[in-house]
Structures are given as structure tokens and as C-alpha cells.
C-alpha positions as CSV (number, residue, x, y, z in Angstrom):
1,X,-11.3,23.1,96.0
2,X,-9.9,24.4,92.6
3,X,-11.9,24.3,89.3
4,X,-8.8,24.1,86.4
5,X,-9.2,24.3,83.0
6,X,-9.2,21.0,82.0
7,X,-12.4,20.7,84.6
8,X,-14.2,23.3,83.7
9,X,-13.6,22.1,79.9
10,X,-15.6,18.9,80.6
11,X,-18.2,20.5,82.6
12,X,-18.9,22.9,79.3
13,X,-18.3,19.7,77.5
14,X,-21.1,17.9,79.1
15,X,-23.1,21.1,79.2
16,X,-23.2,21.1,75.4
17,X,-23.9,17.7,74.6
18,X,-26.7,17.9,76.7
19,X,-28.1,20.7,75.3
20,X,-27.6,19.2,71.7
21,X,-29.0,16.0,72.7
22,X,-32.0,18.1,74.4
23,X,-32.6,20.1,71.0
24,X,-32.3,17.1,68.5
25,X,-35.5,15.2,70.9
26,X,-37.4,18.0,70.8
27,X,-37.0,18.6,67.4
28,X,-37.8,14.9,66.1
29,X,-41.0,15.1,68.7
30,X,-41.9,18.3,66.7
31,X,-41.6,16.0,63.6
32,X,-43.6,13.3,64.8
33,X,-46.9,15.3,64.8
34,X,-49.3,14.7,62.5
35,X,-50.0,18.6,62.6
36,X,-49.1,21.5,60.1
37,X,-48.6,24.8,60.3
38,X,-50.8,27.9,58.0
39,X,-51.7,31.5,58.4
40,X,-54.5,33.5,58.4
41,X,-54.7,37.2,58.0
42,X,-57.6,38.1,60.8
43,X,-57.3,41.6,60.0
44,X,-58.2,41.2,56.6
45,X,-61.2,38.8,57.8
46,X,-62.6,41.0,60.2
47,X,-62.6,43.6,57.8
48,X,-64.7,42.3,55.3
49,X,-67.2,40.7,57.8
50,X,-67.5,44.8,59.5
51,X,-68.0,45.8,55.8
52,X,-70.6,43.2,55.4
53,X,-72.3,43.7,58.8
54,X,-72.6,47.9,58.0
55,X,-74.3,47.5,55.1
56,X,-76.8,45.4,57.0
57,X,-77.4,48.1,59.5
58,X,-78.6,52.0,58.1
59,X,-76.9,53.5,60.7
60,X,-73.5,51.9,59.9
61,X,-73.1,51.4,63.6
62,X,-73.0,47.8,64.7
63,X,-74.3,46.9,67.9
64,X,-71.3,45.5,70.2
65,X,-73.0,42.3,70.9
66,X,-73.4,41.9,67.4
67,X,-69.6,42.4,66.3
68,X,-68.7,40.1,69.2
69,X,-70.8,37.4,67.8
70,X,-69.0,37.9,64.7
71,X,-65.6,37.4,66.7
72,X,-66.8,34.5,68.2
73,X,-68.0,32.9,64.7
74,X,-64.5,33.7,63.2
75,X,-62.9,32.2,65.7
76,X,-65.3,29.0,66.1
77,X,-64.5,28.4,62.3
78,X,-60.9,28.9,62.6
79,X,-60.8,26.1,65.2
80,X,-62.6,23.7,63.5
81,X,-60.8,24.2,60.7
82,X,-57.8,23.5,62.1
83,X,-59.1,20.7,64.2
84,X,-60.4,18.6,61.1
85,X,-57.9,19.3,59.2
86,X,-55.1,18.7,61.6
87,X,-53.4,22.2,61.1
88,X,-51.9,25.0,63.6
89,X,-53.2,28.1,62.4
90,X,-50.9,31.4,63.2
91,X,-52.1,34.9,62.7
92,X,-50.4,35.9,59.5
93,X,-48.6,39.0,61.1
94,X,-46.7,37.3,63.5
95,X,-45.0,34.9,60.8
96,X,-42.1,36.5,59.7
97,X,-41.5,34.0,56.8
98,X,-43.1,33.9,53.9
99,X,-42.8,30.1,53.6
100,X,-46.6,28.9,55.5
101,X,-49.9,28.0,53.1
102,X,-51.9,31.3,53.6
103,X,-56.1,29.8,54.1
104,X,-57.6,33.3,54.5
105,X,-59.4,32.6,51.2
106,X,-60.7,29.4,52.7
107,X,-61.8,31.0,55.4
108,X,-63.3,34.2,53.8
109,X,-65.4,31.2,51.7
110,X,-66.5,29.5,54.4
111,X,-68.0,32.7,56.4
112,X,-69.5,33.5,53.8
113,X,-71.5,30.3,53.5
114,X,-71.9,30.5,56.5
115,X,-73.5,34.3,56.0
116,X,-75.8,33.1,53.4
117,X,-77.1,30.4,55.6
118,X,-78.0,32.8,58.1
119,X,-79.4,35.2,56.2
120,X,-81.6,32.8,54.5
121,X,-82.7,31.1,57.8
122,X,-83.9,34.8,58.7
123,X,-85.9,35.6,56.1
């Protein structure tokens, strides 16, 4: 059995629309979501909320537990965030364009509500 050229033209042939066809469904299924995509800098997050939680403790050391709550109550806002308001949040360093909404400022907002409401509920 020989494979010629004119073959082995219509099997790349074939090969390529498929792969086009492939690509263009994907792509209007990625269209079709109602979803959107932001950033948010955690870095910049988690350093304000260690800032914050030192100054609460005289030591400046934060229990583990502690930070690890504050983890847990970043990340618990970030989802329901993105959850009500339909969006796909990405850590801002692993976008490499600069072309996604940036809600860190939302975010650093809504902790801090969040902080207040705590701290008030403690005292």
C-alpha cells in the first residue's frame, strides 16, 4: 500500500478543517457564557490583611490558625464574588495582558467591611 502526494494532501486537508471547525465551536461555546473574566492581585490583598492582623497582635506574630482563617475568608469572598456576579476571577500575575477589569479594590472594600463587622461583634 502506497500513500502519494495527492493522498496524503487530503488526509492534511481533512486534518485541518477539522481542526478549524473544532476551534471555531469551541470558541463560540466560550462566547455563549454568560461569564466574564477579572483579576485580582492576592498578593497585594494578603498583604494588607497581615499588616492589619500585626497590629492587632503585640507581638507582631500571628498565630497560624489565625492567618489561615484569613486565607480562607479571602478566598470565601473571592468566590462569592464571582459567583453573584457571574465573573471568572484570575490571579493578577498570571494575566499577561493588561486588557482584564482589575476588582482588588472591591475586594480590599469588602474585607474590610467585613473587618469592621468582626471587630465590632467582638467588642
Amino acid at each position: 500500500m502506497q500513500i502519494n502526494q495527492q493522498n496524503l494532501g487530503l488526509v492534511a486537508l481533512v486534518t485541518t478543517f477539522s481542526l478549524s471547525v473544532m476551534a471555531i465551536c469551541l470558541g463560540l461555546s466560550n462566547t455563549n457564557t454568560s461569564k466574564k473574566l477579572g483579576t485580582v492581585d492576592m498578593q497585594r490583598l494578603l498583604s494588607e490583611q497581615s499588616q492589619k492582623l500585626a497590629k492587632a497582635y503585640p507581638s507582631g506574630t500571628v498565630p497560624p490558625g489565625v492567618m489561615q482563617q484569613v486565607i480562607e475568608e479571602i478566598k470565601a469572598v473571592i468566590d462569592s464574588f464571582g459567583q453573584d456576579q457571574k465573573l471568572t476571577l484570575l490571579a493578577k500575575g498570571a494575566v499577561l495582558s493588561g486588557e482584564l477589569p482589575d476588582y482588588t479594590e472591591t475586594f480590599k472594600e469588602i474585607l474590610n467591611e467585613t473587618s469592621t463587622k468582626t471587630v465590632r461583634g467582638r467588642k
